[in-house]
N, CA, C and O atoms as a MOPAC input file, in Angstrom:
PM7 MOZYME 1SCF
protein

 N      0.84700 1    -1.17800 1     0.00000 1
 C      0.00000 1     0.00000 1     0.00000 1
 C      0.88800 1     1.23600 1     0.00000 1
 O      1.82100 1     1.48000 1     0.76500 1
 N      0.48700 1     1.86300 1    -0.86200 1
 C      1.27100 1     3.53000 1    -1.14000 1
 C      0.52300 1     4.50500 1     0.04500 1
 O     -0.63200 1     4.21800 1     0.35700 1
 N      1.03300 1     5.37500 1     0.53700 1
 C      0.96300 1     6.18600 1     1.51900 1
 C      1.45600 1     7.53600 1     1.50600 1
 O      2.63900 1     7.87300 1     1.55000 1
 N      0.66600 1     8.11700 1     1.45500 1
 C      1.53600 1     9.54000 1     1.25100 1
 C      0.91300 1    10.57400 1     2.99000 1
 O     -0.18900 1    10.62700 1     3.53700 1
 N      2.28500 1    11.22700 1     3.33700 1
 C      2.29300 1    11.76200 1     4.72200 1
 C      2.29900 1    13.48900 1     4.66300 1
 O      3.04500 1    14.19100 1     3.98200 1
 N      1.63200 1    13.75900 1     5.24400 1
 C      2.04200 1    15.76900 1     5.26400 1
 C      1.36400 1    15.79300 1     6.31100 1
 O      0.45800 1    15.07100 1     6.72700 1
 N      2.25200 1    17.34600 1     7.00500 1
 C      1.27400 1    17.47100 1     8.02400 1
 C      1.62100 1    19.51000 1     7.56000 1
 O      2.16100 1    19.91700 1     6.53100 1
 N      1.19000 1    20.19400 1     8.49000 1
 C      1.70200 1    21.56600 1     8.71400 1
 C      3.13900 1    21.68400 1    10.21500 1
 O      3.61500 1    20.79000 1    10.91400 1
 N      3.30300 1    22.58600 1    10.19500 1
 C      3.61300 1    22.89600 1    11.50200 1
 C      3.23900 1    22.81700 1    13.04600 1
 O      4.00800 1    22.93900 1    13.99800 1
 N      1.69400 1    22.55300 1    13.06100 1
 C      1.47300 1    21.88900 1    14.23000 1
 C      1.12700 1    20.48500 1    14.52100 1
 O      0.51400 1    19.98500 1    15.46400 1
 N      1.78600 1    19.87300 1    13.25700 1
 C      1.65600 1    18.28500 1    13.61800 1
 C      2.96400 1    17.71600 1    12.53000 1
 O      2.75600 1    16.85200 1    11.67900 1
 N      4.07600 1    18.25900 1    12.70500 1
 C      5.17100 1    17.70800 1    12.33200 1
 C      5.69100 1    16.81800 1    12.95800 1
 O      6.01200 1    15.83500 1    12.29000 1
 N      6.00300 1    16.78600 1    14.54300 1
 C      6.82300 1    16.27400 1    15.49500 1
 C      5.37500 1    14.93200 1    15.45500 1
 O      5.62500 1    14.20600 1    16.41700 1
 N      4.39600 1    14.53000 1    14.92300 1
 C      3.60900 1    13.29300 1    14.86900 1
 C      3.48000 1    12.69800 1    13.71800 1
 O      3.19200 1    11.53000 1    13.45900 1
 N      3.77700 1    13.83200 1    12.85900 1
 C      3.97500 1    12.79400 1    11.42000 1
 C      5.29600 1    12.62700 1    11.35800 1
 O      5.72600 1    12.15800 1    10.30400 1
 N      6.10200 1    12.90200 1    12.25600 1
 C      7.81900 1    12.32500 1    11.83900 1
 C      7.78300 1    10.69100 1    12.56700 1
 O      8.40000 1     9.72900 1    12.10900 1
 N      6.74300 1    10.66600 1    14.02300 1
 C      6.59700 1     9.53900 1    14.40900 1
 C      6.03600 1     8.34500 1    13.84300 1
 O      6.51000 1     7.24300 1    13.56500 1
 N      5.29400 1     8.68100 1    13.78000 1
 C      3.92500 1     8.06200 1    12.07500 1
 C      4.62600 1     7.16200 1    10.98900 1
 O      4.54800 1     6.04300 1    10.48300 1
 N      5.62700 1     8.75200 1    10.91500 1
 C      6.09700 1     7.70000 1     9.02100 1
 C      7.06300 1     6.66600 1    10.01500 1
 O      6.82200 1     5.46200 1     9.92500 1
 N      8.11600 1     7.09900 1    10.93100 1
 C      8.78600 1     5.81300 1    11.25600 1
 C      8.73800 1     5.02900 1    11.90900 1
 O      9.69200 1     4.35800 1    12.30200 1
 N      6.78200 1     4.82300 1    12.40800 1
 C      6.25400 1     4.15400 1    12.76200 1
 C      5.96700 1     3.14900 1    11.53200 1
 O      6.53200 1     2.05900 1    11.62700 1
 N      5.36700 1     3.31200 1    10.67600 1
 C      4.90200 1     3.10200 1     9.52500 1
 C      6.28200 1     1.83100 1     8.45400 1
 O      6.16200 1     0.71800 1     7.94400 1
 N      7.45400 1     2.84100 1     8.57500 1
 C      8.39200 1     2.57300 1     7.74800 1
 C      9.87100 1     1.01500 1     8.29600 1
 O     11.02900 1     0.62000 1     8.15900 1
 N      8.26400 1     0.73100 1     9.06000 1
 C      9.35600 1    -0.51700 1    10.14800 1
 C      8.15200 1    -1.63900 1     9.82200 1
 O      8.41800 1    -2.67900 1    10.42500 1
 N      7.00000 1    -1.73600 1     9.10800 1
 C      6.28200 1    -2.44500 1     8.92000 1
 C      6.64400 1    -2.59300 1     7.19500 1
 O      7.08000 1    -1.77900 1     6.38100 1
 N      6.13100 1    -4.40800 1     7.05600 1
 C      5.86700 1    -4.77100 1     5.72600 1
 C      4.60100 1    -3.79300 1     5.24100 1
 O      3.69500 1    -3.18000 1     5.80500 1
 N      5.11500 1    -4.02400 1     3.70300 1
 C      3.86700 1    -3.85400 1     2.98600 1
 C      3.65200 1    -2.71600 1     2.70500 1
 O      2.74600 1    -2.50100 1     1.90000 1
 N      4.39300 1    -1.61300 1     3.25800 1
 C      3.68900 1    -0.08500 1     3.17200 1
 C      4.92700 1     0.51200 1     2.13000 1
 O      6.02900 1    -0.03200 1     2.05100 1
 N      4.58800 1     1.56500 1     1.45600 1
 C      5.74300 1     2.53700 1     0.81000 1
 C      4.80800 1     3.53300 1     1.55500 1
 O      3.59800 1     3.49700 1     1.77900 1
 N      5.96100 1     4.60500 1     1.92100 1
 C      5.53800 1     5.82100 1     2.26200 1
 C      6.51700 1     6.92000 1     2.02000 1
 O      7.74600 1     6.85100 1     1.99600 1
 N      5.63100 1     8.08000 1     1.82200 1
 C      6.12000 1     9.33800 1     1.08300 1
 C      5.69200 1    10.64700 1     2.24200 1
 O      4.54800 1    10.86700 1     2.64100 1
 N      6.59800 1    11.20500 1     2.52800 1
 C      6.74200 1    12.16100 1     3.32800 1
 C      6.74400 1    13.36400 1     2.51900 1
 O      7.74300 1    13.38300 1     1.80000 1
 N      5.84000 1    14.58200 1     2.34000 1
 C      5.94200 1    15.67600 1     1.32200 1
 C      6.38100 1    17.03000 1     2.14500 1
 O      7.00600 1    18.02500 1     1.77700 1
 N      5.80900 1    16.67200 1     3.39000 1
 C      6.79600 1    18.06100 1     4.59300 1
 C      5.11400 1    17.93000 1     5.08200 1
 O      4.20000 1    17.11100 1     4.98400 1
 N      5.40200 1    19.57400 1     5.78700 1
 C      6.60700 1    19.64400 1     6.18100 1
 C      7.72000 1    19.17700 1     7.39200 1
 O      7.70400 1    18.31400 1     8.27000 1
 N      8.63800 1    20.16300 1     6.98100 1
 C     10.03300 1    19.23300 1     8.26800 1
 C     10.12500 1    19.99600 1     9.19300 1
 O     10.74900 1    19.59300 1    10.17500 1
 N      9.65800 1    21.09300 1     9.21200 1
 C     10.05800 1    21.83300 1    10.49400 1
 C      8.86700 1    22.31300 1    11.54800 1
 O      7.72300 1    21.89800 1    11.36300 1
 N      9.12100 1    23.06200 1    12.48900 1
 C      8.02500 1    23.56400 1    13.38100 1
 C      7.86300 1    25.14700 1    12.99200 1
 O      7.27900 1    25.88600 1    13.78500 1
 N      8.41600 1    25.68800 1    11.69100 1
 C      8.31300 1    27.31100 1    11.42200 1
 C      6.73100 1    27.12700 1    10.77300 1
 O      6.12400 1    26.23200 1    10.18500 1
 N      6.46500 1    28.39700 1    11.19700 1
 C      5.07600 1    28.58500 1    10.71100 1
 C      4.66200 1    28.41100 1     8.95400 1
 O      5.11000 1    29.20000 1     8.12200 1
 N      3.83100 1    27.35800 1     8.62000 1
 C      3.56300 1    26.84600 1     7.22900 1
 C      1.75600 1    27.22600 1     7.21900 1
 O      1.07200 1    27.50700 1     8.20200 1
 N      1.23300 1    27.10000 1     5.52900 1
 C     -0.13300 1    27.54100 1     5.01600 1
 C     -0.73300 1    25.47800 1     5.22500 1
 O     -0.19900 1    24.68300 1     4.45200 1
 N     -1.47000 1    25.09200 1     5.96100 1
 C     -2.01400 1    23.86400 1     5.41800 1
 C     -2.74200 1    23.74100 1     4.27500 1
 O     -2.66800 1    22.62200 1     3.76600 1
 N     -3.52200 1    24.65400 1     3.63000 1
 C     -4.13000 1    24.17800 1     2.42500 1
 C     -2.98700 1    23.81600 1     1.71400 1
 O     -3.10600 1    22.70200 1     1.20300 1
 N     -1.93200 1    24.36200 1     1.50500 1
 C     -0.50100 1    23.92500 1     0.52300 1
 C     -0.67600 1    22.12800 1     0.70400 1
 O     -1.18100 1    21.44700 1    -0.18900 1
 N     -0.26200 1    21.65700 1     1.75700 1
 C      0.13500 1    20.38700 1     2.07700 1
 C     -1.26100 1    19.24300 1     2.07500 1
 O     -1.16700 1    18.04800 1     1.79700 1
 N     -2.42000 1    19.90200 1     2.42600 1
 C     -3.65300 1    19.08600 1     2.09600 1
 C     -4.09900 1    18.94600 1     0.89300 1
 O     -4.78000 1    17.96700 1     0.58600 1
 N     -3.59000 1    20.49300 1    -0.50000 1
 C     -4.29300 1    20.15300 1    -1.02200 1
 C     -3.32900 1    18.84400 1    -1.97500 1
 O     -3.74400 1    17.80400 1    -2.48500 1
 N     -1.82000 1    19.47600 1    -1.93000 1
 C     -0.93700 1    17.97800 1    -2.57300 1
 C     -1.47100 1    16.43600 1    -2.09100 1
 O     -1.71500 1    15.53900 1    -2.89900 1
 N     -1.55800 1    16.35000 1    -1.12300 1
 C     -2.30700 1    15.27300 1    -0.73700 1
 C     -3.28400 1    14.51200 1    -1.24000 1
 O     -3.27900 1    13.45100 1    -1.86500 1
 N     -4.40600 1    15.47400 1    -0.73800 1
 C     -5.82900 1    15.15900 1    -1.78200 1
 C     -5.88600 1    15.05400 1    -2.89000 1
 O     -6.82400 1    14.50900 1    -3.47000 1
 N     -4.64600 1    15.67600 1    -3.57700 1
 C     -4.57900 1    15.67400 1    -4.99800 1
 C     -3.80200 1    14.21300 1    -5.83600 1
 O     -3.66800 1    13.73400 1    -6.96200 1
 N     -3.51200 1    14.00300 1    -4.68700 1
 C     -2.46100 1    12.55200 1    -5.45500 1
 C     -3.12500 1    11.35800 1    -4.90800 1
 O     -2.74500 1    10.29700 1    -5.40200 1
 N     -4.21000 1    11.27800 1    -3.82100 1
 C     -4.99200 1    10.76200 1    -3.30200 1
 C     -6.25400 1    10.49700 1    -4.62200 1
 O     -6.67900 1     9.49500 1    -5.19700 1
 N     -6.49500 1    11.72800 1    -4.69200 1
 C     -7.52400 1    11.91800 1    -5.90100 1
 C     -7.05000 1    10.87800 1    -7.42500 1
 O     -7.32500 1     9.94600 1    -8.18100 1
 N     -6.37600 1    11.68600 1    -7.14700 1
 C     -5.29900 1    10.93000 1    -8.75500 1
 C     -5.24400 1     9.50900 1    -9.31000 1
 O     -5.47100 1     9.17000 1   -10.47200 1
 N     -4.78000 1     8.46300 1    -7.90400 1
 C     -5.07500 1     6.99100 1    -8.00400 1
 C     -3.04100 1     7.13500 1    -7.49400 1
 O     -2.44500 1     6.24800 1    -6.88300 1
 N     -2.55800 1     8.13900 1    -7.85400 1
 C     -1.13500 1     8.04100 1    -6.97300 1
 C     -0.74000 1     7.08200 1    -6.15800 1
 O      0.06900 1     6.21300 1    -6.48500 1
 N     -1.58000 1     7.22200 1    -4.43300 1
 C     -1.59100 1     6.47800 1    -3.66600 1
 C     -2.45600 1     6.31000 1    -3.22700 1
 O     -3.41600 1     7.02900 1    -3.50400 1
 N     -2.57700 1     5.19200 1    -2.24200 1
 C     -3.40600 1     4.37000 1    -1.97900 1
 C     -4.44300 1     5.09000 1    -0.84100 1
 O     -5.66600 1     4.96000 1    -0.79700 1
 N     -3.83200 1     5.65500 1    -0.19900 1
 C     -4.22900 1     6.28200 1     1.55200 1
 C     -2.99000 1     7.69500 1     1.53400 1
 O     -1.97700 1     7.96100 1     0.88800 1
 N     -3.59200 1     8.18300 1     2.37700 1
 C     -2.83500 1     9.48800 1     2.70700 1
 C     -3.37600 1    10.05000 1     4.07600 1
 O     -4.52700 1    10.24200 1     4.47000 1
 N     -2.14800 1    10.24500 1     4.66300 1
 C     -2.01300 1    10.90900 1     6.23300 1
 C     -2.39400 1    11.96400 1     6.33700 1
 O     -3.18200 1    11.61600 1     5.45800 1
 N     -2.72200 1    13.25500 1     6.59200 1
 C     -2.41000 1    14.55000 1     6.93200 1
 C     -2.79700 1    14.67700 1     8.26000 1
 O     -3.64800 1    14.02700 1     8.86900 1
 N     -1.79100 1    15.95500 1     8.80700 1
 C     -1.74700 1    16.18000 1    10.93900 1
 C     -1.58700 1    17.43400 1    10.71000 1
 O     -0.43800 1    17.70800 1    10.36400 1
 N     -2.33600 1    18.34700 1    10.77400 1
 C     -2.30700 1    19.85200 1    11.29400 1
 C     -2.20100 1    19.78600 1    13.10500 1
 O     -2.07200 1    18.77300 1    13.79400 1
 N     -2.30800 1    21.28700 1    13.58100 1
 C     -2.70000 1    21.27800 1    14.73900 1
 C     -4.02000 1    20.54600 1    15.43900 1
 O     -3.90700 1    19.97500 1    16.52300 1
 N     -5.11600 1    20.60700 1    14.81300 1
 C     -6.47000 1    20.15100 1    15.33400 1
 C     -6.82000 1    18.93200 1    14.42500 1
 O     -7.68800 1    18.14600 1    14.80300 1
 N     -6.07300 1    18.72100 1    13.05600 1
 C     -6.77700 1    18.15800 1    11.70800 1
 C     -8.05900 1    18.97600 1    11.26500 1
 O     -8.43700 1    18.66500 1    10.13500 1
 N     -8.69400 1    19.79400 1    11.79400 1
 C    -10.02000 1    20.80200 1    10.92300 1
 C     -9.36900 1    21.20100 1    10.58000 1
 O     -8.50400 1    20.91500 1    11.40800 1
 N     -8.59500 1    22.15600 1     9.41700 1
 C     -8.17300 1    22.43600 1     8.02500 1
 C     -7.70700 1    21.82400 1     7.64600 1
 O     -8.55100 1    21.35900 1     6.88000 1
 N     -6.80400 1    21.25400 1     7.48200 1
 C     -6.60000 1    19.51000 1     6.68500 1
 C     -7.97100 1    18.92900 1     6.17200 1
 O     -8.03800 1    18.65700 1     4.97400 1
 N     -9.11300 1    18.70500 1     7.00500 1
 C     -9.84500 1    17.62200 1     6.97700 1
 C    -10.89500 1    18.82300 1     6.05900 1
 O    -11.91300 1    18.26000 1     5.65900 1
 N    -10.83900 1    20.10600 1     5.72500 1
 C    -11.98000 1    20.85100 1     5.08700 1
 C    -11.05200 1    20.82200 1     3.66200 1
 O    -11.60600 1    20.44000 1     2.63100 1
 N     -9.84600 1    21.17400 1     3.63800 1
 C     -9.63100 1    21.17200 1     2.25900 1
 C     -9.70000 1    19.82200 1     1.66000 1
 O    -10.43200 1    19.60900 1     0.69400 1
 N     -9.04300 1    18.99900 1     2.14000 1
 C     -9.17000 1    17.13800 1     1.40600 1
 C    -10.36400 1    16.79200 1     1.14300 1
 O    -10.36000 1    15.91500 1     0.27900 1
 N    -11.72800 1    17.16200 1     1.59700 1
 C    -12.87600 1    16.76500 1     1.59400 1
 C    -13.27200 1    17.41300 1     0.31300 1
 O    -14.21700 1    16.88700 1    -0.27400 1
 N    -12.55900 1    18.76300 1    -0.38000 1
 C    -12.97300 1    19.58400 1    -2.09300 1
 C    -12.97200 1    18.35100 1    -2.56600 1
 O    -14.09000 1    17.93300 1    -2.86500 1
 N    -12.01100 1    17.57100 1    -2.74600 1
 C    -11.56600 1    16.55800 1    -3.62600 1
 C    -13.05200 1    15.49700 1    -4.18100 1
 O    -13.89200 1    14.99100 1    -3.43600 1
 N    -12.98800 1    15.41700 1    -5.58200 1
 C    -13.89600 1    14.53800 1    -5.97700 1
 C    -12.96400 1    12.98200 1    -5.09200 1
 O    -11.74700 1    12.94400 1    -4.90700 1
 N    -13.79800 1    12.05300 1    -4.75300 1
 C    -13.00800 1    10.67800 1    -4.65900 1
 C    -12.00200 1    10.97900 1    -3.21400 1
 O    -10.91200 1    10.40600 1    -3.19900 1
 N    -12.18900 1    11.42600 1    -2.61500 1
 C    -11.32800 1    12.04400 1    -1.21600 1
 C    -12.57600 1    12.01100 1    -0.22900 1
 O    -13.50400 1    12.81800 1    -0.17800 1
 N    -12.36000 1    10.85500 1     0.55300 1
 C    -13.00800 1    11.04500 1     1.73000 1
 C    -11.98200 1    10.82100 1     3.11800 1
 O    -11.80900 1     9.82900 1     3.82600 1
 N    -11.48100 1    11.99600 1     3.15900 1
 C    -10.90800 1    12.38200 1     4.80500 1
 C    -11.55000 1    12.50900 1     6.03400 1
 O    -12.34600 1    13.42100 1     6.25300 1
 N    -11.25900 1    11.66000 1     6.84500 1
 C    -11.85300 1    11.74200 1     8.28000 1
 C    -11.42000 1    12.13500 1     9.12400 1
 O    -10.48100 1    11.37500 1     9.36300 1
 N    -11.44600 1    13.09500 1    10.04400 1
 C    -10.68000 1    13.57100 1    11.19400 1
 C    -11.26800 1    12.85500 1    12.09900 1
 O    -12.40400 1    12.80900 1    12.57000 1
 N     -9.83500 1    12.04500 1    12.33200 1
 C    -10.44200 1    10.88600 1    13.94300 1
 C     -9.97500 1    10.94900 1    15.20200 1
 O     -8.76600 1    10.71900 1    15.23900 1
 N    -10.56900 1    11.22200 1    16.48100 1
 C     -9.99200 1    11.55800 1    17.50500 1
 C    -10.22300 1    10.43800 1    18.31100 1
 O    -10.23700 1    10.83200 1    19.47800 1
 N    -10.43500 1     9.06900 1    18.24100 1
 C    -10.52500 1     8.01100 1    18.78100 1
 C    -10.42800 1     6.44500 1    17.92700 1
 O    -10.36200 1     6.44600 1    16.69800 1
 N    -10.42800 1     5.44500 1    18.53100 1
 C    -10.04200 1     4.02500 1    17.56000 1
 C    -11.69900 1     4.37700 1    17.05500 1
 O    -11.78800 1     4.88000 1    15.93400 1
 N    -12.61600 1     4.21100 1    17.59100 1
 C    -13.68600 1     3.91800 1    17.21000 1
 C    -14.24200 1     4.64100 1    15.70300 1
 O    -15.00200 1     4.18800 1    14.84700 1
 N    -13.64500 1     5.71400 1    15.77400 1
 C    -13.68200 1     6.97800 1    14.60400 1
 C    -13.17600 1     6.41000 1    13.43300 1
 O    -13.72700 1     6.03900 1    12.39700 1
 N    -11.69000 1     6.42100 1    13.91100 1
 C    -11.04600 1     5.38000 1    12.70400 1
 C    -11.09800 1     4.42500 1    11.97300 1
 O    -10.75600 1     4.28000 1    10.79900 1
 N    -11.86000 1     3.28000 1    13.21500 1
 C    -12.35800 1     2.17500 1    12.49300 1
 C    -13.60900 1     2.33800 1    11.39000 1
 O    -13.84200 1     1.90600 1    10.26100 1
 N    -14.27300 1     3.19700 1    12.35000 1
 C    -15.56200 1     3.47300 1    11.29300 1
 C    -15.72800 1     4.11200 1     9.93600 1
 O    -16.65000 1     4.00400 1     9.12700 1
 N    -14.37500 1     4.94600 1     9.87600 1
 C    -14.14100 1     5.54600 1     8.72400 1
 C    -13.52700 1     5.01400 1     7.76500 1
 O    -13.10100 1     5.85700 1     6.97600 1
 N    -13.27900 1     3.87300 1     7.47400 1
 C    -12.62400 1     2.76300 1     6.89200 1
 C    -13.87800 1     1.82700 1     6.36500 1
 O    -14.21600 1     1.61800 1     5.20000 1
 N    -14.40300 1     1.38100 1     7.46100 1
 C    -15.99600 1     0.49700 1     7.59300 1
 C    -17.02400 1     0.92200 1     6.85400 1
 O    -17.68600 1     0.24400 1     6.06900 1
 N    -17.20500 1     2.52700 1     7.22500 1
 C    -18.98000 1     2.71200 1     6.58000 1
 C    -18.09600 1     4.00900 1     5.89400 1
 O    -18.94900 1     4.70800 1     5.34600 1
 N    -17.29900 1     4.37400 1     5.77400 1
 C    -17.51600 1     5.53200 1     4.78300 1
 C    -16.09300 1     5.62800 1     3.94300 1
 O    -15.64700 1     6.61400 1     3.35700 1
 N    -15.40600 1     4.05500 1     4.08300 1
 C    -14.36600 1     4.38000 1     2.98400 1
 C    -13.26100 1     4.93200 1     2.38000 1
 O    -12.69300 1     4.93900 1     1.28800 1
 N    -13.11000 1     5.63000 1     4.05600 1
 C    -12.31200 1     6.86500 1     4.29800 1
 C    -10.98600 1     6.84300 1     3.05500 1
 O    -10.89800 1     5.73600 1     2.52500 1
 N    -10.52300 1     7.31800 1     2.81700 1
 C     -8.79100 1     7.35400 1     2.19100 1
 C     -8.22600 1     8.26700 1     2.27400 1
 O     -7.82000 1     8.68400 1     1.18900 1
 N     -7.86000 1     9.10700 1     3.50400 1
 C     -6.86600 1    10.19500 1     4.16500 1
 C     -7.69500 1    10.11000 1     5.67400 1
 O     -8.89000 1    10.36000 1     5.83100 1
 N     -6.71000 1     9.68100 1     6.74700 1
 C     -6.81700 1     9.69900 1     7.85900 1
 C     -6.16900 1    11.52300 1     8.09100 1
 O     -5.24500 1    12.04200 1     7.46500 1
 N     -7.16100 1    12.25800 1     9.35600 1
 C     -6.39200 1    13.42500 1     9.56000 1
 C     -6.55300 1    13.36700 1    10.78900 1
 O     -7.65700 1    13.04100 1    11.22700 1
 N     -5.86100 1    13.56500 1    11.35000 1
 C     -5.45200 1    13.76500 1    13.35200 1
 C     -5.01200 1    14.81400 1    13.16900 1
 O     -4.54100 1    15.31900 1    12.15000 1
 N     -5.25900 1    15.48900 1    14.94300 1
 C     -4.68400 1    16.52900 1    15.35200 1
 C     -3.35200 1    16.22300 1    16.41700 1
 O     -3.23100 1    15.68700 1    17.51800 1
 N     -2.47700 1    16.85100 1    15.47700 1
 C     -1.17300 1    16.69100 1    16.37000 1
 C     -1.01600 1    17.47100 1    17.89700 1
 O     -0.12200 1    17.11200 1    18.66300 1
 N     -1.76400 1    18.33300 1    18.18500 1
 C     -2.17800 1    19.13000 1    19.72500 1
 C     -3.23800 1    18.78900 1    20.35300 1
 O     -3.60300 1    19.38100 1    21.36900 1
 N     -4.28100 1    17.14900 1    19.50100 1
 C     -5.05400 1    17.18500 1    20.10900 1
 C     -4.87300 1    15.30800 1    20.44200 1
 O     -5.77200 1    14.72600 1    21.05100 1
 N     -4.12200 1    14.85400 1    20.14700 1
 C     -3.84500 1    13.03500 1    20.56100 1
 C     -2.67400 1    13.10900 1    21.01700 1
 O     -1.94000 1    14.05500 1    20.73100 1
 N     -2.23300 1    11.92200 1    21.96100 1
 C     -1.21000 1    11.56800 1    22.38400 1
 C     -0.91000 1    10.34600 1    20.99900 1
 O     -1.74600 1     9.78100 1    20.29400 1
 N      0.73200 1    10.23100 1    20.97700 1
 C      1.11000 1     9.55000 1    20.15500 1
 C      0.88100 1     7.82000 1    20.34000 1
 O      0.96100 1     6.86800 1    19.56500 1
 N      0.59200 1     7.95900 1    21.63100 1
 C      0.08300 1     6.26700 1    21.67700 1
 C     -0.94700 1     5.91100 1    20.74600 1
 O     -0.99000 1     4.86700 1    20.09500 1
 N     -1.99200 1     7.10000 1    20.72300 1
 C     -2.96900 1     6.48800 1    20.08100 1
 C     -3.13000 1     6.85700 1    18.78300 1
 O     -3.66500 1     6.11000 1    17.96400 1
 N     -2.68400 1     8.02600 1    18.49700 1
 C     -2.35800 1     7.95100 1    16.98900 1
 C     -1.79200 1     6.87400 1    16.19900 1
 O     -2.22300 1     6.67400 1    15.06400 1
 N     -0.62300 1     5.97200 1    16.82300 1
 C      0.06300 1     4.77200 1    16.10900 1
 C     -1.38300 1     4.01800 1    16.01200 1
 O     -1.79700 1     4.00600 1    14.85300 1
 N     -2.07200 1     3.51400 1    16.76500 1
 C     -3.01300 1     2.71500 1    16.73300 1
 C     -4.35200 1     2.91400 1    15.69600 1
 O     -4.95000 1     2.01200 1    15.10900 1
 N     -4.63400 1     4.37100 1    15.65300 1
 C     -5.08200 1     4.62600 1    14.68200 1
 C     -4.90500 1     4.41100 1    13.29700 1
 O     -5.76100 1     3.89700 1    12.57600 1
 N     -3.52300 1     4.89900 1    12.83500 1
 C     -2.97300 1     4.71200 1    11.87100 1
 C     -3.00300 1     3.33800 1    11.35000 1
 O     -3.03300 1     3.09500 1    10.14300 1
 N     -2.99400 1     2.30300 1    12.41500 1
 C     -2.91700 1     0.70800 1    12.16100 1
 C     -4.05600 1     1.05000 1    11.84700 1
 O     -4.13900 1     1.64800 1    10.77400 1
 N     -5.11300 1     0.85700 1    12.49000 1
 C     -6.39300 1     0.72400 1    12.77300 1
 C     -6.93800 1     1.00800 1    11.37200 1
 O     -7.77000 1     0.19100 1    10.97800 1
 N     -6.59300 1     2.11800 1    10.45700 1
 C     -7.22000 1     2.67900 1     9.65500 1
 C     -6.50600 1     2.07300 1     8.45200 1
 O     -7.07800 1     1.84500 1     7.38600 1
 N     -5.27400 1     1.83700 1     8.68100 1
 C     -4.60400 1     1.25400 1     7.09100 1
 C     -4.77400 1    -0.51800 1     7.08500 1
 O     -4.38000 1    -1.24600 1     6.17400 1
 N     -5.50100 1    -0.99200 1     8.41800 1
 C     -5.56400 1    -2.60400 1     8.03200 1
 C     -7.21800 1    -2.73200 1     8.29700 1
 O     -7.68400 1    -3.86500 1     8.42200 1
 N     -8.17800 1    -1.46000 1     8.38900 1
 C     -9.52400 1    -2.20500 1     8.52700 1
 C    -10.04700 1    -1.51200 1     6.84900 1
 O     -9.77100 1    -0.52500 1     6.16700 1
 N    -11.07500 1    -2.89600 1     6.73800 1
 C    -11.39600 1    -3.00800 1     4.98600 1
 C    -12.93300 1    -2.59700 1     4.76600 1
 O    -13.89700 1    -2.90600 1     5.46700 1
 N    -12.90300 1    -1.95300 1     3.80400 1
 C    -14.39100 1    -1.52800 1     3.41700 1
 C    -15.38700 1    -2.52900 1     3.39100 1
 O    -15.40800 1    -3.52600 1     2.67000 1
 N    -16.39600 1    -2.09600 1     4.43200 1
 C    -17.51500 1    -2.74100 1     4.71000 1
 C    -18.37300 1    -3.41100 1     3.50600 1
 O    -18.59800 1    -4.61700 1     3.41100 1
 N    -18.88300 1    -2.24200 1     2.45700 1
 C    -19.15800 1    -2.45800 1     1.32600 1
 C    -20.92100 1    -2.58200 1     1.51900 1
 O    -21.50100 1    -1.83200 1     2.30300 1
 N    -21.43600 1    -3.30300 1     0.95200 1
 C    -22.93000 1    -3.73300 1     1.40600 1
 C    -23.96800 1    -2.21900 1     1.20900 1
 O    -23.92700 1    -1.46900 1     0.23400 1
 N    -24.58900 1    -2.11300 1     2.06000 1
 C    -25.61900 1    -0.78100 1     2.52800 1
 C    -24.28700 1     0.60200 1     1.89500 1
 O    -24.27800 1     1.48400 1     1.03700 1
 N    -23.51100 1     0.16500 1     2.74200 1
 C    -22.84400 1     1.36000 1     3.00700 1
 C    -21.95900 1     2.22900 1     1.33600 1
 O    -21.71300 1     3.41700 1     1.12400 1
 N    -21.66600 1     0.77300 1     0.31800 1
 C    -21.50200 1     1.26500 1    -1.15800 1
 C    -22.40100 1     2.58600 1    -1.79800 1
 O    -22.09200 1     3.52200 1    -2.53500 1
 N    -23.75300 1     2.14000 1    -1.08400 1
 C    -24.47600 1     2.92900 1    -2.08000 1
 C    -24.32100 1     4.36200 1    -1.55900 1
 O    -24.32200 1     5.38400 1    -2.24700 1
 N    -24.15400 1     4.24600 1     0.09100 1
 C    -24.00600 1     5.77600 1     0.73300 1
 C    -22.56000 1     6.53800 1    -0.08100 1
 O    -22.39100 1     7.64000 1    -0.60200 1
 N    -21.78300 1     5.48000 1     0.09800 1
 C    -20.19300 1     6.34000 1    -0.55100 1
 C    -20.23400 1     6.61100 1    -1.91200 1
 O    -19.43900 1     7.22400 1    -2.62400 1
 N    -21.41600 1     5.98800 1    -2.19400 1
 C    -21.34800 1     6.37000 1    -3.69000 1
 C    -22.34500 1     7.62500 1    -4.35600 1
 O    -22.47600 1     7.98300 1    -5.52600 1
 N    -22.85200 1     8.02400 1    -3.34500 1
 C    -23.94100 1     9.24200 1    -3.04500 1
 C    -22.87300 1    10.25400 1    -2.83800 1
 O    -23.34100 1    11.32500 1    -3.22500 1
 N    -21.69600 1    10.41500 1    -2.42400 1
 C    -21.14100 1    11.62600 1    -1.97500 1
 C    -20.68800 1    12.37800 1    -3.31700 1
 O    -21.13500 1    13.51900 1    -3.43200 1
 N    -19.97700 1    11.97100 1    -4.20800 1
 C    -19.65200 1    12.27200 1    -5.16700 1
 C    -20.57200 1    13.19100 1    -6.57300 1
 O    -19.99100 1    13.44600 1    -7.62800 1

C-alpha cells in the first residue's frame, strides 16, 4: 500500500513519528511531502498535494496532521473521490474505513497523544471496506 504523509507545523513532530512508525512495517511505501520543520507553514498547501495525489489513483491512503486536523480535513474533503476523516478516537477510525471508505486519515497533532495515533494509523490502514448498505451511501457523496 502507497501512503503519502504531510502534516503543517502543528503536527510535524507526529507525522515524523507516524512515518517511522509506519516505515518498520511490511507492505507499506511511504512518502513524506513536509513539512520538516516547526516554522510557521499555510495547510491548504500540504492538504491540497495530498488530496490531490490521493484523488489521482497516486496512492493508496494518505495521512495529513495539522494542529487540530479541521483544516486539513476541510480542504481534502474539495476533492472529488477524497473522503478524509478527522479521527480523535479508535472507534472513529475504524468506522471511517468500515462505513464511509475513508482514504486520508487526519489527526490533530495538539489534540492526541502519540500512543494512540500509532493505533489509529494501524487501525485505519488494516480495517477493509464494509461495502454492502454502506456502497451505495459512498457512492452518493460524489
Amino acid at each position: 500500500m502507497n501512503i503519502l504523509l504531510g502534516s503543517d507545523h502543528g503536527g510535524v513532530d507526529l507525522k515524523r513519528i507516524c512515518k517511522g512508525h509506519l516505515e518498520g512495517l511490511p507492505d507499506y511505501v511511504v512518502e513524506d511531502i513536509g513539512v520538516f520543520s516547526e516554522d510557521s507553514t499555510d495547510y491548504p498547501v500540504v492538504a491540497h498535494r495530498v488530496a490531490q495525489a490521493v484523488a489521482d489513483g497516486e496512492f493508496d491512503r494518505g495521512i495529513l496532521i495539522c494542529g487540530t486536523g479541521l483544516g486539513m480535513s476541510i480542504v481534502a474533503n474539495r476533492y472529488k473521490g477524497v473522503r478524509a476523516a478527522l479521527c480523535h478516537n479508535l472507534y472513529t477510525a475504524r468506522m471511517s474505513r468500515l462505513h464511509n471508505d475513508a482514504n486520508i486519515l487526519v489527526m490533530g497533532g495538539r489534540v492526541i497523544g502519540v500512543g494512540l495515533a500509532l493505533e489509529m494509523v494501524d487501525l485505519f490502514l488494516t480495517t477493509s471496506f464494509e461495502g454492502g448498505r454502506h456502497q451505495r451511501r459512498v457512492g452518493q457523496i460524489d
